[in-house]
Structure formats: C-alpha cells, structure tokens
N, C-alpha and C positions, 0 to 999 in steps of 0.2 A: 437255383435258389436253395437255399438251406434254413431247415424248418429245424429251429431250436428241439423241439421236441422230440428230433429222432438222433441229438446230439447225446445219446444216453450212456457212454462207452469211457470211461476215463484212462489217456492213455498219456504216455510221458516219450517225450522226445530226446532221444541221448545224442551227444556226439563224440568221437572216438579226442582223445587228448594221449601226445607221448609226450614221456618224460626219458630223460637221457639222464641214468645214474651216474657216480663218480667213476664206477669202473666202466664204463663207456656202453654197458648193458641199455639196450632203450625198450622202455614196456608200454604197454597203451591201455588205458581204461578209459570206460563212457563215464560222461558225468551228464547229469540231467541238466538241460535249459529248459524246459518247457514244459508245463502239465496243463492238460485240460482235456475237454469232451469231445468225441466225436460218433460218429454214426462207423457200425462196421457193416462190411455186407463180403462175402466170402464169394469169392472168386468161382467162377462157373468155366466149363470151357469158352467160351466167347469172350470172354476177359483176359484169358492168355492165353494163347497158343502156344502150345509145346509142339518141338519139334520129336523127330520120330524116332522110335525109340528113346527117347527123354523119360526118365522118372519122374512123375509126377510129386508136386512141393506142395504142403500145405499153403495157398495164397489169400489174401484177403486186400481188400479197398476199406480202407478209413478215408472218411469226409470229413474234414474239421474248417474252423473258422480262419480268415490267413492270419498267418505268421509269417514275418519275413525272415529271408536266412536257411531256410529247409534244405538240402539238396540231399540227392539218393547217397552219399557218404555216411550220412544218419541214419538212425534207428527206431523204433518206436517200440515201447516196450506196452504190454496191456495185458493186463491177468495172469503176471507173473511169466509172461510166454515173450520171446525176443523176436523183429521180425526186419527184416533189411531192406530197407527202400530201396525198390526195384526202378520206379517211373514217380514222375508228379506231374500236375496238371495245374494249373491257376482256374477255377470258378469265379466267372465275371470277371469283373474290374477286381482286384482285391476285396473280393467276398467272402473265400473258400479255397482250400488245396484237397485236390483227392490224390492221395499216395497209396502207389501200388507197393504192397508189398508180399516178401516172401518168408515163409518161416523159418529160423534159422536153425 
C-alpha cells in the first residue's frame, strides 16, 4: 500500500532518444516524460548485494504511483542528482512501482 503522505520527493522520469545527424554522427539525450512524487528510502546492504570486492554505489529505492511504460533503460532524475534504473517491481494490481536505482 502507498500512503500519499510519504510521496514527498519530486522526481522526473527521463528516457534516452537518438538522433541521427546529416553527417551520419548519432547523439542521445533524455527528454523528460514523466514528473511527480515519490517516497525515497536509500539502499542498505539487504537491498543490494554487492559482490566482492565491488565498489560500493550510491543506491536508493523510489516508491511512486504506477505508470505504465517504465523499464530499467530509464532514468530518474531528483534533486538535481541522475540515477539509473537498476530493477523494478509492480506494487499490487497497478498501484505502485518501486525502482531500484543507482547513482550515476
């Protein structure tokens, strides 16, 4: 269940777009589909396991309300910081997505 009130986090959903120049150069930039609220709650070790010797990543879980269309090729951008969908999960019937991410 997701309680409005701990949806306090406003964060924006990018997705990568290329374009193919006239000199056959191709570039990619995100363009935002999506803004709204979510809940963060930052990653502990039981929420990833790193393997050994792995450098540890800044990680974090955002809980928001569903959207359809999300997959870990997106991004989520929040307090000006960039973070790369690692995993997702569906909450209930279409209630919620929690996306794992990691800081980029």
């Amino acid at each position: 269940m997701i309680k409005a009130g701990t949806l306090q986090h406003i964060i924006e959903l990018q997705r990568a777009t290329e374009t193919v120049h006239s000199t056959g150069a191709v570039s990619t930039s995100w363009t935002t589909y999506a803004t709204g609220k979510a809940e963060l709650r930052r990653s502990g070790v039981s929420e990833f396991l790193t393997a050994y010797g792995e450098v540890s990543a800044d990680k974090a879980v955002f809980v928001l309300r569903w959207l359809p269309g999300v997959s870990v090729a997106d991004r989520v951008v929040h307090g000006g910081k960039v973070w790369n969908i690692v995993a997702l999960a569906e909450i209930g019937r279409r209630r919620g997505l929690e996306l794992r991410a990691v800081a980029s």
